[in-house]
N, C-alpha and C positions, 0 to 999 in steps of 0.2 A: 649785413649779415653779422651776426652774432659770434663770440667765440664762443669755445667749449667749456663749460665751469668743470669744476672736480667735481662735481655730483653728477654731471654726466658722463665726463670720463669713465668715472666710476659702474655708472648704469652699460657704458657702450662695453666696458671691459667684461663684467659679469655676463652682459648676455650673450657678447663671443663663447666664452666661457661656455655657459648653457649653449649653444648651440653647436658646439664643437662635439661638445658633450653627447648631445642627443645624435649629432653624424656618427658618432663610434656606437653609439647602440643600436643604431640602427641598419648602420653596416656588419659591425661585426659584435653583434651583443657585448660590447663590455663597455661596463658602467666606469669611465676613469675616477671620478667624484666620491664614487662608493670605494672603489679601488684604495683610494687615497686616502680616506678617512672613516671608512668602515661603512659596509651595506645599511643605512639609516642610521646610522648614530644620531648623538644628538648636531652636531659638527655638520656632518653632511645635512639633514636636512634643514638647519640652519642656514647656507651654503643655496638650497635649493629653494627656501624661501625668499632669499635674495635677489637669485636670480627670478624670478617672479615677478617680483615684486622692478626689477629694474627692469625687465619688458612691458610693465606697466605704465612704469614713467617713460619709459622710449617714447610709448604709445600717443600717453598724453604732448610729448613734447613734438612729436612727428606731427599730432595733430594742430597744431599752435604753428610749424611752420607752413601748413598751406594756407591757412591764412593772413599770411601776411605778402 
């Protein structure tokens, strides 16, 4: 078993993030992300590109551990 690099730290962190994110919208419509750094700014959707972008690499990496 492998350990965790900082790039996935990173990835595992952001997508908490994102997904914490999407519970409060989804429970009680408020955008924390937006809250925090302004409804689409450039910040926040840099922020949401991010996260994105590191459930992409979860994806690919999640799929790399059943094969092994």
């Amino acid at each position: 078993m492998r350990k965790l690099s900082s790039i996935d730290w990173v990835a595992l962190i952001l997508s908490i993030i994102g997904g914490l994110n999407w519970g409060l919208i989804g429970l009680f419509d408020f955008d924390l992300v937006g809250t925090i750094f302004g409804s689409m700014s450039a910040i926040t959707r840099i922020i949401y590109i991010l996260v994105g972008a590191s459930a992409l690499y979860l994806l690919i990496i999640a799929s790399k551990l059943t094969k092994e």
